[in-house]
Each structure stands twice: as C-alpha cells, then as structure tokens.
N, C-alpha and C positions, 0 to 999 in steps of 0.2 A: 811392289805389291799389286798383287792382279786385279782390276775394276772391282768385280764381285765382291772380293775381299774388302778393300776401302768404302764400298757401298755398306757391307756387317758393320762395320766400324765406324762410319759418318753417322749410322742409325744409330746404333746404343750408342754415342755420342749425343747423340741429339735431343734421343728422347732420355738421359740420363743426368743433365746437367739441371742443376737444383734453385739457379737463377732466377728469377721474377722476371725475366723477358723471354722473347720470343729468340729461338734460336735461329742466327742466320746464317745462309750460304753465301759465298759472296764468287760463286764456278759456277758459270749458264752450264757448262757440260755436263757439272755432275747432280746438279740440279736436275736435271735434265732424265741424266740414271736413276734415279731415287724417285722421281716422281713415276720413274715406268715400274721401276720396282714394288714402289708402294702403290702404286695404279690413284695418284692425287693428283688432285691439281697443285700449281707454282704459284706463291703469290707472289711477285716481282714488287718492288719499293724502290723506286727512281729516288734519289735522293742527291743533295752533297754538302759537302762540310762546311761551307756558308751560306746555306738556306734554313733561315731561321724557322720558318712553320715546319721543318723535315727533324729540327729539334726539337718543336713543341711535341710533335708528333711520336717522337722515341719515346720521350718523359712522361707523357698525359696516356699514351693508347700502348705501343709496341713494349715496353719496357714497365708491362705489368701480370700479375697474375695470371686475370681474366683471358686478356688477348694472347699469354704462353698457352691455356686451357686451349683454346679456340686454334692454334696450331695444331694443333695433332694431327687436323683432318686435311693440310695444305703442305707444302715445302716451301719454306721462306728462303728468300732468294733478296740479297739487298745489290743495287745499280747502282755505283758512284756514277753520275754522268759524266765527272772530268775525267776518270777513269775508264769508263769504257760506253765513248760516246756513239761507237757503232751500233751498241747493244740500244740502246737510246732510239737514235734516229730508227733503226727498224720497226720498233712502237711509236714511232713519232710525238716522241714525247718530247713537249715543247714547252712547258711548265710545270716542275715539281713543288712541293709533293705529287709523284704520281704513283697511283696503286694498279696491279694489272693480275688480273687470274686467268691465267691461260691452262690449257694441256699439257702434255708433255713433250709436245709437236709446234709448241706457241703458237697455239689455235685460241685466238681472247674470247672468254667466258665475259668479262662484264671489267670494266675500267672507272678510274675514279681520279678526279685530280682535283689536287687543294685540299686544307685541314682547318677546319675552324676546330672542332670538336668528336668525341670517339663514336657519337652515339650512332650517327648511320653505317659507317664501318663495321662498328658492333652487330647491330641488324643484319650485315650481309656477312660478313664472316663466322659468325654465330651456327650459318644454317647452307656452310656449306657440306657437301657430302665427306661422309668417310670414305668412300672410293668409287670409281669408276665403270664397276662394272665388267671391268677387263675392258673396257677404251682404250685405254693408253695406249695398253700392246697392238691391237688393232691398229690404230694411228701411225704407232711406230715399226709395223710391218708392212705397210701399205708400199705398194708397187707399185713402179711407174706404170707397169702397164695393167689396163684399166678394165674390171670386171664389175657387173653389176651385184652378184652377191655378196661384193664386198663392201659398195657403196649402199647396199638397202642397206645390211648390217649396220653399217656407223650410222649410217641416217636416224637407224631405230634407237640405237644407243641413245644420241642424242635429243631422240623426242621424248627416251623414258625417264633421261634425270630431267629435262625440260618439267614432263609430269609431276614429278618427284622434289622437285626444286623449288625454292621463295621466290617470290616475285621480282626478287632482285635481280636473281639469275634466271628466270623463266625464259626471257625472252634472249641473253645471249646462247643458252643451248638450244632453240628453237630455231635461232641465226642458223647457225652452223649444221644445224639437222636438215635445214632447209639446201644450204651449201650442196649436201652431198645429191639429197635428192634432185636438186638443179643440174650436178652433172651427169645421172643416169639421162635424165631428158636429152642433155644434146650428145650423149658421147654411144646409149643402146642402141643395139641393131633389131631388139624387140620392140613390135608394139605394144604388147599390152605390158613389161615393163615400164617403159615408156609413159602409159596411161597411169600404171600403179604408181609411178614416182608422181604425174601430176596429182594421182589423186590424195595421196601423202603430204603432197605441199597442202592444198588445201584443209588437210585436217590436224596438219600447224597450225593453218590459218584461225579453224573453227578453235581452237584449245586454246590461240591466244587473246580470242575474243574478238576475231575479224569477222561475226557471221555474216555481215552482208557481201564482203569480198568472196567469201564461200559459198556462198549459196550463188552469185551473180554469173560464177564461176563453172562450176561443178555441173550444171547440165550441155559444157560444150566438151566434157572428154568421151569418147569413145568407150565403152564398156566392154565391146568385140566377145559380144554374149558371153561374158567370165562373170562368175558367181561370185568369187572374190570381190572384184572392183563392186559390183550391184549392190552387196550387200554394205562396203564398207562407203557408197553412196547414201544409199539410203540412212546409213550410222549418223553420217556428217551433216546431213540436210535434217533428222531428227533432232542432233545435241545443239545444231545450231537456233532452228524454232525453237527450241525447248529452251535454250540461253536467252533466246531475244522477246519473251513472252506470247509465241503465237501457240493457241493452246491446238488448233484444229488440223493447222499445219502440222503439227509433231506428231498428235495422233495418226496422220494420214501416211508419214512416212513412218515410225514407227512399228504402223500395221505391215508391213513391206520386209519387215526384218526378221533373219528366220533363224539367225543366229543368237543363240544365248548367252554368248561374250558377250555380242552388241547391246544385246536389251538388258543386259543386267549393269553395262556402264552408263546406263537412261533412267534408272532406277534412281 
C-alpha cells in the first residue's frame, strides 16, 4: 500500500473509531506523515507498562471523552521507553510520564513530565491549534542549503501562532521563531536582513513581555535609512512603553509611526 494511501486510511481510522479514548500511533514515521498531512502538531506520551502514574494517566485524562474531543487538533503518538529507548533519549526524557508537542520536524512546542491530575494538561491541550498554517510543509521542505526567505517565513510562522497561542504554548513558538531569526543573523550576507532578523528578535521580545530587554536593545541596530526597520522600531519601542506604563514615552514614539498596521495594533 503506497504512503498516501495508508495516510486516507490511518485518518478515517482515527477520526472514526467510536471509543472514549484518544486514538494512538505508536510509528514516529507515520506520525510524522499525518502530522504534515494534517499540518498538526504530535503529541508524544513517553510511557511504560510498569509506571504506575502513565496508568493513572490513561484511566483519569487519555482514556476519556474530553481528552478524545481535544485530539482532533494533535496526532497522538504513544513511546514505550523499553520499546524504543532511542526515541526517548533524543527528547531526553529521563522520567515518565512525559508529554511532548512537537512539529512535524520534532521541533518542541512545550513539554511536561509527571501526572498528579488532568487539569493543567486540560488547559494546554484544550487551546491547541487546529493547524499550522502550512508550517509543517515548510519545515519539512527546508533545505540544507540556506536562504533567508525561507527562514524570515518560519520565523513569521512561528511568531503568528506564538500571537495566536495560550500562554502555555506562547513562549515555546516564540523559542523557535526566535531559533530561525538567530540563524538569519549569523548565516545573511545582507545587512539590513541581518538588522531585520535582529529587529524581529526583539519584537519576540517586546510580545513576550521583555520590554526592558527591548527597548535596552533596540537603539543599537543599524536602521541603513530603510523604512521598514524605522517604522517597525518605532512599533516596538511604542507597544513596549505602552505595556510598561510610561504614558509620554508611547506618545513620543507612537507620533513617529506612519504606518496604520502599526498604529492600529496600539489601539
């Protein structure tokens, strides 16, 4: 049976079985297919068959209604560690229960180990996305060799479900948004690339509530008289006074802004 095929078939399998649990994968490979297919994230379940919390864990959270509803928007993927302890040690997971949401690229969105109870589980898998955006494919067409419009791309990807995301997961696609823009900096032969990937980290920074890193920041990059970078300075040095209550300072940068994307996300 050809990939594609078994991929139609794993699906309406998946989403068809009538069971009060979460349906699981227990093939990184085809896990792997399905989450590019579906453009979701994996959520990986370290587990094994004498670790008593990874049973409370089936019975109380995985092996309910609720938590099948809250699948739709992931591919569940279950790790016997004595099974397949290589898959393990690459997440360095060193005590299960452990829970992992990665990409489709196993790029980790946000990790969790240990199980008292469902409720904070609840909370972050509750509100994760229905899809990606078209990430996945992105990720998984990425070439070795290395172009800036492909790394602003993910970068951006990452900063919009960052936007878009709970504060669970805010700050691992924030991680990894930052990741790509880190290697524009040392890999561009542009400078004002180069300027725009730093100045992109920093309005990570400012969104995840770093403004004093931001702002401490932000007046040593090179602008190399682009309009772009000016404006999306003056953005960053705005939302951050504006975050950190300084009313005169936002006004000041604010008035500097000639863009009505910028001034309408100050609003």
């Amino acid at each position: 049976m050809k990939l594609s095929k078994l991929l139609i078939t794993l699906i309406f399998f998946s989403s068809s079985v009538a069971s009060a649990q979460v349906n699981w994968l227990n093939n990184e490979k085809i896990a792997k297919a399905i989450a590019t297919e579906k453009d979701q994230l994996i959520l990986m379940d370290f587990w094994a068959t004498w670790c008593g919390p990874c049973r409370k864990m089936d019975s109380e959270m995985w092996n309910t209604e609720e938590f099948k509803a809250f699948s739709k928007n992931f591919v569940a993927l279950k790790v016997d560690i004595d099974s397949n302890p290589s898959l393990a040690r690459s997440f360095n997971v060193t005590s299960i229960p452990h829970v992992v949401l990665t990409t489709a690229t196993g790029e980790i969105v946000w990790q969790q180990t240990g199980y008292s109870n469902s409720s904070y589980y609840k909370k972050v898998l509750e509100k994760i996305p229905e899809n990606l955006n078209g990430l996945n494919l992105e990720l998984v067409q990425l070439k070795d060799k290395y172009q800036d419009e492909v790394y602003f791309s993910i970068g951006d990807s990452f900063h919009q479900l960052a936007l878009e995301a709970s504060d669970d997961l805010k700050s691992g696609f924030f991680s990894l948004s930052d990741n790509y823009y880190k290697e524009i900096t040392k890999n561009s032969g542009d400078k004002v690339n180069v300027a725009m990937a730093e100045m992109r980290l920093l309005l990570n920074d400012a969104y995840a509530g770093r403004y004093n890193r931001a702002i401490r920041k932000i007046d040593k990059i090179d602008l190399y008289k682009n309009q772009d970078l000016a404006e999306m300075k003056q953005f960053i040095k705005a939302y951050c006074f504006k975050c950190d209550g300084d009313t005169e300072s936002f006004e000041s940068a604010k008035s500097l802004i000639k863009s009505e994307e910028y001034l309408s996300k100050l609003e």
